[in-house]
N, C-alpha and C positions, 0 to 999 in steps of 0.2 A: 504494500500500500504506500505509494511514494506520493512525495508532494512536488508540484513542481515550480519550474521556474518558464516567464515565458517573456516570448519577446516587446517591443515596441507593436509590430503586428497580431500580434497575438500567438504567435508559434511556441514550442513547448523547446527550450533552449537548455534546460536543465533537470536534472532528476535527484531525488535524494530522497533517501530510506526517512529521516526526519527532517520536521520542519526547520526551515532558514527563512529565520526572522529577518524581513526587510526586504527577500527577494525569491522565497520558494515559501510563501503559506499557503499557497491554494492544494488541498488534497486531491488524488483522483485515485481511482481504482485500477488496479492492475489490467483487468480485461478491458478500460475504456478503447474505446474505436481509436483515439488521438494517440493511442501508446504503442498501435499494433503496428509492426514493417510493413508497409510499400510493397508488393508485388516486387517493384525495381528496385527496392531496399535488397530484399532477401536476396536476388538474382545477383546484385551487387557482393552481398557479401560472401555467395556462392564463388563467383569468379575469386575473391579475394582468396579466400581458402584454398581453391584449386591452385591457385596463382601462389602463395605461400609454398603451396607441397613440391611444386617443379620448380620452386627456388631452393627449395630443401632438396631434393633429387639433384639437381645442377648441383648446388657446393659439396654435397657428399662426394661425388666422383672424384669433386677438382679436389679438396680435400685426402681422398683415398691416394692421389696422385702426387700431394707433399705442395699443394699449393695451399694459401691462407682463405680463398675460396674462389669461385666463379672468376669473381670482377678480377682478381690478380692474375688468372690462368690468361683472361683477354686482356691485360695487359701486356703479360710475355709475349703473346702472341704479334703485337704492333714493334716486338724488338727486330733486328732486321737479321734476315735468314744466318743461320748459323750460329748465332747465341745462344748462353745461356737457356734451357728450356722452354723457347720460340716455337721449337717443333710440338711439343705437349700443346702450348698453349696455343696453337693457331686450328691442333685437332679439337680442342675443348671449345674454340671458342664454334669452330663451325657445327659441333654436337649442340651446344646449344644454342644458337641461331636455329637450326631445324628442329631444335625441340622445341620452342618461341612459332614455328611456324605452324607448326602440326598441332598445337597446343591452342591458335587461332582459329584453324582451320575446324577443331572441334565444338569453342565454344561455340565461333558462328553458324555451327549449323544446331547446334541448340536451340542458340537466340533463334533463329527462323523456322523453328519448329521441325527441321528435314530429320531429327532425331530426338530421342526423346534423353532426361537428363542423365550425362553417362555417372558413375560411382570414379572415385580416383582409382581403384584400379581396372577399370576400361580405360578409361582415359593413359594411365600409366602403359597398359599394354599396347597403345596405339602411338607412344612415344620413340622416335628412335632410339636406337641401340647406341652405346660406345663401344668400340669407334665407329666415325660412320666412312662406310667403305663405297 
């Protein structure tokens, strides 16, 4: 049962388990209509999630590989041919470019209904492989 806080327009800008004297006293009920996600709330924070796990898949490889994660493996990779761990990082960086691709390619057919919503492992299984060959 929170109380809330709202805006100049009347929007619900804040939440809190107790009252906040000055700027959350008005109460509302947990199932009110005004508390409940957006269709495009939920779907958003859907992508988020999926979006999180294949950030977490990408740094575990680059990781597993002795890099500090992802974003450092694409950096070796911009070093110039024959450096230091360039060669790793330009494999990594194009595994995950195509996994960034494959990973649009699926929400968007979500968003447009050509499929219905996958689990993260459908989604994981339709992800390239390391390396990609």
């Amino acid at each position: 049962m929170p109380y809330i806080q709202r805006d100049s327009a009347g929007l619900i800008v804040g939440r809190y388990a107790v009252k906040q004297f000055g700027y959350a006293e008005e109460f509302i009920y947990d199932d009110a209509p005004e508390l409940q996600p957006t269709q495009e709330q939920i779907i958003t924070e859907k992508i988020k999630v999926m979006d999180d796990l294949i950030k977490a898949r990408l740094n575990a490889k680059a990781v597993e590989m002795r890099f500090d994660s992802i974003a450092s493996a694409i950096a070796a990779a911009s070093l110039p041919a024959g450096e230091y761990r360039q060669e790793d990082g330009a494999a990594l960086h194009l595994w995950s470019a195509r996994t960034w691709q494959k990973a649009e390619q699926i929400r968007d057919a979500f968003l447009s209904g050509e499929r219905p919503e996958p689990s993260w492992e459908e989604v994981e299984a339709e992800l390239p492989s390391y390396p990609i060959i």
